[in-house]
N, C-alpha and C positions, 0 to 999 in steps of 0.2 A: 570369488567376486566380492569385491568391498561393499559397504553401505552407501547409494548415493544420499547425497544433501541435497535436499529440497532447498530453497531460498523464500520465504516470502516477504513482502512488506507493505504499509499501507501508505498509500499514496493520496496525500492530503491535497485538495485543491489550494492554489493560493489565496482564495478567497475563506478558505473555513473558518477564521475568524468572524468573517463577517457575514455568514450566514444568520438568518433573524433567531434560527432557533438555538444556536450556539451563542448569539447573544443576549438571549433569554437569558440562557440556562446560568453563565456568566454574572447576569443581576440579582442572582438570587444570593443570600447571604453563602459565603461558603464556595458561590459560582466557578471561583475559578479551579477551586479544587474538585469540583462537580465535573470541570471538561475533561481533568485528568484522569479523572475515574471511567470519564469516558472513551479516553483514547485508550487507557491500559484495558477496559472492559473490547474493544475493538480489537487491539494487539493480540487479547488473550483468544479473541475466536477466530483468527485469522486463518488458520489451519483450517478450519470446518465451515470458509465462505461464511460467515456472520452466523451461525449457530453458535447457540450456547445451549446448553444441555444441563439438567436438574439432577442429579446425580442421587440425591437423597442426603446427603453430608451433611447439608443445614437442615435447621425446620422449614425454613422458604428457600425459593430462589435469590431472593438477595441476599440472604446468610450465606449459603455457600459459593455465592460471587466475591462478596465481601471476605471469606475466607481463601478463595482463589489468586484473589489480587492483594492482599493485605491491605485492605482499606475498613475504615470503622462502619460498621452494620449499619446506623444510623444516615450515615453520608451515601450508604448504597440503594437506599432504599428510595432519598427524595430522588438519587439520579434514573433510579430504574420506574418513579412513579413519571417523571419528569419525561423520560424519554415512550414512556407508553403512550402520555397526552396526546406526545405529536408523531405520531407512529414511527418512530425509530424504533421502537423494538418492536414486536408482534410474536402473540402467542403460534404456533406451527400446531405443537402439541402437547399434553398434558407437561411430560418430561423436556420440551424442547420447543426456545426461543429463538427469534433472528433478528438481529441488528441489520435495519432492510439498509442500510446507504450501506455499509461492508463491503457487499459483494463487487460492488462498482467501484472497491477501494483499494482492492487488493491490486499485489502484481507479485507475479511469477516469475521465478528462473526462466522458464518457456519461452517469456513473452521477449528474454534480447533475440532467443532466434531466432520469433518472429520479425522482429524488427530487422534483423539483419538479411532478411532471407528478401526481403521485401525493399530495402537496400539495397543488392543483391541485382534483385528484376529491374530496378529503378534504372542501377548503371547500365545492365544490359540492352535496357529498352530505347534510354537516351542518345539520340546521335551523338551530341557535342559528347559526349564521353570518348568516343574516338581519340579527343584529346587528353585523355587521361592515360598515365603509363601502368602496365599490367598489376605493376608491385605496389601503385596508388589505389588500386580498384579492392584492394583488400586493406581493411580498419587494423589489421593487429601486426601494421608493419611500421616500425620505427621510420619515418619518415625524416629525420633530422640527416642522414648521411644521404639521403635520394636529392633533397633540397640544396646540397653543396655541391653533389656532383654534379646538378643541372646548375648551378653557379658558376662552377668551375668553367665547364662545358663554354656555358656564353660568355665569358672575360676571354676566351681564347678564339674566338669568333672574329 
């Protein structure tokens, strides 16, 4: 049996620029390089639902974030005092932190089957789907030769 691949990735509102605390963080000298440290600090615990975890590598935890992400120790430190202020991050336990918005940022390989399955119940549930044809009720059907033969079909009508 092979290795499966997990998929993850974080899923930014359209608005995350203009959340007030992202546009804080933005005004401070360096800001904008402060966000990127904070999506790569995001990306980097996305596996682990927004933990991040102290390993012991650096003398603090922002050294060995700042070592994690290849960002300068200095620039990790105002982001990580920064995001404490306004509790994006939170202490869990001695060894281990949470980036609290994360968890509600992620998304999973899981989540198209949810969507699909639920998709799925939608058409089944729906009358008017009646007028849907078998080979349309399913997403991963090349639909460009369905569409000409129903073309076809009514020019001959």
């Amino acid at each position: 049996m092979g290795d499966t691949k997990k998929y993850f990735w974080l899923k930014l509102r359209n608005d995350f620029f203009s959340q007030k605390e992202i546009k804080g963080l933005r005004r401070i000298k360096g800001g904008d390089k402060f966000v990127l440290i904070y999506i790569k600090l995001m990306l980097s615990s996305i596996q682990d639902e927004g933990r991040i975890y102290f390993d012991g590598y650096g003398n603090t935890l922002a050294a060995e974030i700042a070592m994690t992400i290849d960002e300068d120790e200095n620039d990790v430190i105002s982001v990580v005092n920064y995001l404490k202020h306004y509790s994006l991050i939170e202490k869990v336990e001695d060894d281990e932190y949470i980036l609290t918005a994360v968890p509600t940022m992620i998304g999973k390989e899981t989540d198209a089957a949810e969507r699909m399955r639920k998709h799925r119940k939608k058409l089944s549930n729906d009358e008017s789907s009646n007028n849907v044809t078998p080979e349309l009720r399913s997403c991963n059907v090349d639909i460009t030769p369905l569409l000409h033969r129903d073309r076809d079909r009514d020019r001959y009508r």
